[in-house]
Residue, then its C-alpha position, 0 to 999 in steps of 0.5 A: x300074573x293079574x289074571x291068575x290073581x283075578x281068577x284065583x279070586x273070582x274063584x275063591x269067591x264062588x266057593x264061598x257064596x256057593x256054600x249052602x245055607x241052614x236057615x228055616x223059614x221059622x224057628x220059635x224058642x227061648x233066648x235065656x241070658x241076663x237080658x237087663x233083669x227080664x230073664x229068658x226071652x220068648x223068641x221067634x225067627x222068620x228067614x226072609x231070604x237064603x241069608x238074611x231073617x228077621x229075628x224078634x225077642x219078648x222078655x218081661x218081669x213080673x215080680x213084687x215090685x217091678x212089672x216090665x216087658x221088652x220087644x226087640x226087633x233085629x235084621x240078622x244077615x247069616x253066613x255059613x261056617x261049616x256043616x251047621x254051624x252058621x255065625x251071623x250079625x244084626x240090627x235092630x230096635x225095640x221099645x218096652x214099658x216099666x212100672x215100679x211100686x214099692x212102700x208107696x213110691x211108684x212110677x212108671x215109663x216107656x224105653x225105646x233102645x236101639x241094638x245090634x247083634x251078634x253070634x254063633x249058632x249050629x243048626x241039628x239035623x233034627x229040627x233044633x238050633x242053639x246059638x249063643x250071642x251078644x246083643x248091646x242096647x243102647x236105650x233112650x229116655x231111660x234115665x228112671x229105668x236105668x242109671x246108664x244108658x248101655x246094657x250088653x247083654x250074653x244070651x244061649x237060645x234053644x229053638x225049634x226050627x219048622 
């Protein structure tokens, strides 16, 4: 009976590390969510391997009073649900600056924020992806940027795969 467990099992697992992956080596769009008050990001995938890529984010504001930006770095490792649809799940970090002016008050910083990720996405057979994911920061020396130190953040990315 241990044995048939044992290879009902090895079996179940070659099933599933043999489903193929739907990861590109590049993938380049927009990440468009409430991102902390940067609005849509400009983001860049990079596949490093069959299921794991590197995924980084650019935001920044530029309005009356606020001029910030925000880089965001994340290790995703990516799964394969079925026929194109993939989920995945990521670590990261980043690093932005701020400056603030208004009626003669102005100041300024540098935010440091680590992250993790996680996510669906369905990849067309054109070459489009769309995914939707939750990304939570938790930044570090912000107390003039932010009141709290822990922003979520829920993102729909449209990206073009090469």
């Amino acid at each position: 009976m241990k044995k048939l467990f044992l290879s009902a099992f090895m079996l179940m697992g070659l099933a599933f590390s043999t489903q193929a992956q739907d990861i590109s080596k590049n993938a380049l769009g927009l990440r468009l969510g409430d991102n902390d008050g940067f609005g849509g990001e400009v983001s860049y995938q990079r596949g490093l391997s069959k299921n794991n890529r590197l995924e980084l984010d650019l935001g920044w504001r530029n309005s009356k009073n606020v001029d910030a930006f925000k880089l965001v770095g994340l290790y995703q490792w990516v799964w394969n649900i079925d026929q194109g649809f993939n989920w995945y799940a990521g670590v990261g970090g980043g690093v932005g600056s701020w400056s603030y002016d208004h009626n003669g008050f102005s100041d300024s910083g540098t935010i440091l924020l680590a992250a993790g990720d996680i996510g669906v996405e369905y990849n067309f057979d054109i070459p489009l992806q769309l995914s939707l994911d939750v990304r939570p920061e938790i930044y570090f020396n912000s107390d003039d940027y932010r009141e709290d130190n822990f922003g979520p953040d829920i993102a729909l990315s449209i990206r073009y795969r090469w």
